[in-house]
N, C-alpha and C positions, 0 to 999 in steps of 0.2 A: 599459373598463379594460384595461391592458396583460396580456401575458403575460410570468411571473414564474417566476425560479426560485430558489426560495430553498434556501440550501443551509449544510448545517452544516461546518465548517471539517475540513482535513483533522488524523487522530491528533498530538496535540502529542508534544515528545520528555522524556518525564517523569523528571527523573533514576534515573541507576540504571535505570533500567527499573518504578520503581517510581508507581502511580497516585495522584495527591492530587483531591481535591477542588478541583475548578478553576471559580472562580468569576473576578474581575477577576484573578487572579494575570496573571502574562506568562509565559509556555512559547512556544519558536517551535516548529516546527513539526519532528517528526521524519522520517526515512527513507521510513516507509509517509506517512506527511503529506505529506510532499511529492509522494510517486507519486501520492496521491490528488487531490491536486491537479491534477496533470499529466492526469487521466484524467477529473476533471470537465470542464475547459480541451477537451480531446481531443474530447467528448461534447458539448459545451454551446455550444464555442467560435467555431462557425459559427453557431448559434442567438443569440446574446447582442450586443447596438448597446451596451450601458453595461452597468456592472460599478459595484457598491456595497459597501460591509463596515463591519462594526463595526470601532471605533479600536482594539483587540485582536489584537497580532501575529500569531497566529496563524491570524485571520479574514484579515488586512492581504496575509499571504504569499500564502494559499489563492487570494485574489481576486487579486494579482497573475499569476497562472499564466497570465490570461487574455491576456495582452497588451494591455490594455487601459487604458486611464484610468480610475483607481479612486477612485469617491470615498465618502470615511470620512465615516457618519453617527450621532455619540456613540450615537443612542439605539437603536441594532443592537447597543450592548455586553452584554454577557451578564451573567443575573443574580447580582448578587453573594453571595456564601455566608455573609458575616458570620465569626461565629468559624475557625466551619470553614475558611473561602478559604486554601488551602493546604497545607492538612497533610493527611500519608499518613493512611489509612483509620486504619491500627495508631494513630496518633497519634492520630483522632478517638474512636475505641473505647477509647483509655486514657482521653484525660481526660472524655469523654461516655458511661458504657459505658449508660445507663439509656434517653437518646433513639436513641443509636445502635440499643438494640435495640428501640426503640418504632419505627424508623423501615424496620427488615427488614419489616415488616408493613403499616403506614403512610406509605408511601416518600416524598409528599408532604408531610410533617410540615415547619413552619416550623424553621429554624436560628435559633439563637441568635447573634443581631444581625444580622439577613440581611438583603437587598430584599426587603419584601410583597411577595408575587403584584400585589397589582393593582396596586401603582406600576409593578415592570417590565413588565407587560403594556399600561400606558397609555402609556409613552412608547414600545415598543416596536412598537407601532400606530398613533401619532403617523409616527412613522418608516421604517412600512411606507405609511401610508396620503400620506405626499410620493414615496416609488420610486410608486406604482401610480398616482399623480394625472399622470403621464407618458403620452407615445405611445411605441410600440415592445417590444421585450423586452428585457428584464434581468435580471442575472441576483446576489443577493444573497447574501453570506455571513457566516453571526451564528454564534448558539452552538447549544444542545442545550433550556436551560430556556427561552429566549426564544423557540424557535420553537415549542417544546411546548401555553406558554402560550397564544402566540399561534394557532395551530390548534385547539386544545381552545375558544376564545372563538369560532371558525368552526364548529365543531359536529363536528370529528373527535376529538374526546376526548386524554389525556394519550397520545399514540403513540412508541414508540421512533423515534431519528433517530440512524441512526451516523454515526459519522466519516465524512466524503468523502461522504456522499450527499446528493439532495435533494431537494424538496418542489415540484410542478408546479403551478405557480395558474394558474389561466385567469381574466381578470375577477374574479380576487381570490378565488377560490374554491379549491380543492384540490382536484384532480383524480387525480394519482398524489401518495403520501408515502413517503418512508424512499429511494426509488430509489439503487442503486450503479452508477455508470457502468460499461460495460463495453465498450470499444470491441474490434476484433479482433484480437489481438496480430499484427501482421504486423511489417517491419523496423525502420519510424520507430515505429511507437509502441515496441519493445523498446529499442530507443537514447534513446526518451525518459525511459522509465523507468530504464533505467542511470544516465543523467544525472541524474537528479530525485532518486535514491537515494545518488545521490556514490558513484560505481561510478569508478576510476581511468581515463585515458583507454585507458592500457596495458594496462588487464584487458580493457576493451571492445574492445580491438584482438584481444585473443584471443578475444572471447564471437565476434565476427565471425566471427573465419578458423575458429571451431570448428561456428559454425552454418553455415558452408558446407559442411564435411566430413561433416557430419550431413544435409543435404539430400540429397546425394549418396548416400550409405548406405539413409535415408531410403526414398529413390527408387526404388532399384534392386530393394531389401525388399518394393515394395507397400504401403509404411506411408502412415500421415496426417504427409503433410509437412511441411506448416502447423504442426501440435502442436509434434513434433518441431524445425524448425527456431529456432520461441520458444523451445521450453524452454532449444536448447543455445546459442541467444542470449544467456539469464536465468541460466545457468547460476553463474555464479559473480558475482550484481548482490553479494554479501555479502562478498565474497573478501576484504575487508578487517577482517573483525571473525572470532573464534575460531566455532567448529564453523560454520561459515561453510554449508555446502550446508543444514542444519536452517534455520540462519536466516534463511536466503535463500529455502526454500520455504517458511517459514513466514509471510513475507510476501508472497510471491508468493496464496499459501491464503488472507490478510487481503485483496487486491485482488478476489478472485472466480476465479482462475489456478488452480483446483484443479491441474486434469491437468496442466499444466506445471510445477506445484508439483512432482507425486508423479516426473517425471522427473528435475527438477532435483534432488531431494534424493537421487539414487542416484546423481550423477556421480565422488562419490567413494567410495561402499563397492559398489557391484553387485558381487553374488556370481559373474558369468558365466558362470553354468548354464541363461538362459534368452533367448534370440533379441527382449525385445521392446524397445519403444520408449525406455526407461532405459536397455537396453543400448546402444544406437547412442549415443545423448548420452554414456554413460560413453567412449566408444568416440571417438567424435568428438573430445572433450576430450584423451584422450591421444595422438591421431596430431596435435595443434597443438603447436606449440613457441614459446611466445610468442604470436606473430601469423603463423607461417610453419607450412605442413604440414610434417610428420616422419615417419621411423617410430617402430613402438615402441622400439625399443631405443633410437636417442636419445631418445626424452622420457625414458626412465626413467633411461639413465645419466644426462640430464641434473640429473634430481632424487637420483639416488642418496648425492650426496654430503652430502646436505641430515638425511640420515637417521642420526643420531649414537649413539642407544641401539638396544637387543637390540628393542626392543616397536617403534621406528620402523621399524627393515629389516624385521622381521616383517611389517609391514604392507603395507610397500614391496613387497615379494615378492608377499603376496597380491594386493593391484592390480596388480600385472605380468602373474600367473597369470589374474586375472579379464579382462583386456585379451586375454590370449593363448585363452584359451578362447573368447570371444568370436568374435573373427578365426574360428577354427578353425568356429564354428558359420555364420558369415555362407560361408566357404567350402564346406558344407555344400549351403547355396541356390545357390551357382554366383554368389556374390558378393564381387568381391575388394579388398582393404583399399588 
């Protein structure tokens, strides 16, 4: 039998921000879904001759990452939730409050009008057992309760399977589960993730010219360059949505980016009172001007105008001051901006 990797679809984008109970619903696929996508593809995508998915967008997109010829097999689609299929938690705890909280305890509890377990585990094995009746390896993407089923009837029990990760069969057996890709942020993967996240070309023209100024710096410092030149690559993948550096290392944190996370989310408040690796990225970020190096005084008067109330110049100032202290500390090390 072949080797398989079966994988649960990347984060869908759930209105609002808000999680439903996602059975056949349609959700495509959000920001981190789609990186995670990108990052299975990245991990997987040299390993993998054929690429398969449930008829479910958001399985449909995932498996597209791959470049691949994708072919949609119905009984990969995910098990349906009956009433529930759709509505916010809040929603199901109103009109269910008595199974909802039989099910805090019980978590496996049948929904009212659902797929039984054992239909979706039969056709969903029906479905696996035509991918593995193949030569070569492949690589499959369903949902969360179909693969659970289907595992737990292998003999690895009900196991957790997040977003964007995946489940390693050898001859049909499981060998690793839950796995999150994690390739090693170098140039192409940080532009593939910009891309994958709808990061503007314009921004990425400055995540560029910023992560070269940062390597440089970087450099000169004795720091981990590597780290540093990702983060202020990733620096602004948010830049289009409000508090933009939190949310951008907060998903950066949801891919497995911890430390790139924790830099990226100081590029625009570091206090610069301390010489390390957020400083340089904060640092880096304000000698680009666009897509072109600057100094500080043009980025800032370039942004000065931009600052209309008492609470914005306020700010404005203090990142001027934190850029300027900064400088003064790397010139400190016999390192010049």
């Amino acid at each position: 039998m072949r080797k398989t990797y079966l994988i649960r679809h990347g984060r869908p984008d759930f209105p609002g921000g808000v999680r439903v109970c996602l059975g056949r619903s349609e959700l495509p696929l959000g920001p981190v879904g789609r990186m995670q996508a990108f990052l299975l593809a990245c991990e997987l995508g040299g390993r993998v001759g054929e690429v398969y998915s449930s008829p479910l967008s958001r399985a449909v997109q995932t498996a597209g990452a791959f470049s691949l010829p994708v072919t949609v097999i119905d009984g990969l689609a995910e098990q349906y939730a009956g009433e529930w299929d759709g509505l916010t938690f809040t929603e199901i705890r109103t009109r269910y409050p008595e199974l909802y909280a039989r099910r805090a305890a019980e978590r496996y509890l049948p929904l009212p009008g659902s797929e039984p377990d054992g239909e979706a585990l039969s056709r969903f094995t029906r479905a696996m057992d035509e991918v593995l009746s193949c030569a070569g390896t492949a690589a499959v993407v369903a949902h969360a309760s179909v693969i659970r089923l289907y595992l737990d009837s292998l003999g690895a029990g009900m196991v957790k399977i997040p977003y964007g990760s995946y489940v390693e069969l050898d001859g049909g057996r499981p060998v690793r589960i839950g796995v999150l890709p994690h390739p090693e942020p170098d140039d192409s993967l940080c532009l593939g993730l910009l891309r994958a996240a709808g990061t503007p070309e314009r921004v990425i023209s400055h995540c560029a010219a910023a992560a070269d100024r940062a390597t440089d710096l970087a450099g000169a410092l004795g720091m981990d360059v590597k780290a540093v030149r990702a983060a202020a690559y990733l620096h602004d993948i948010a830049r289009e949505y409000s508090d933009h550096p939190d949310v951008g290392a907060g998903w950066l944190e949801e891919l497995g980016y911890s430390e790139i996370a924790g830099m990226a989310r100081l590029h625009h408040c570091h206090d610069g009172k301390t010489l390390d690796s957020a400083a340089v990225v904060y640092l880096a970020d304000k000698l680009v001007l666009e897509d072109r190096p600057c100094t500080l005084a043009e980025r800032f008067a370039a942004s000065e105008s931009r600052c209309v109330s008492p609470e914005a110049r306020e700010k404005h100032n203090e990142r001027r001051t934190a850029a300027e202290n900064i400088v003064r500390l790397m010139e400190g090390k016999g390192v010049k901006t």
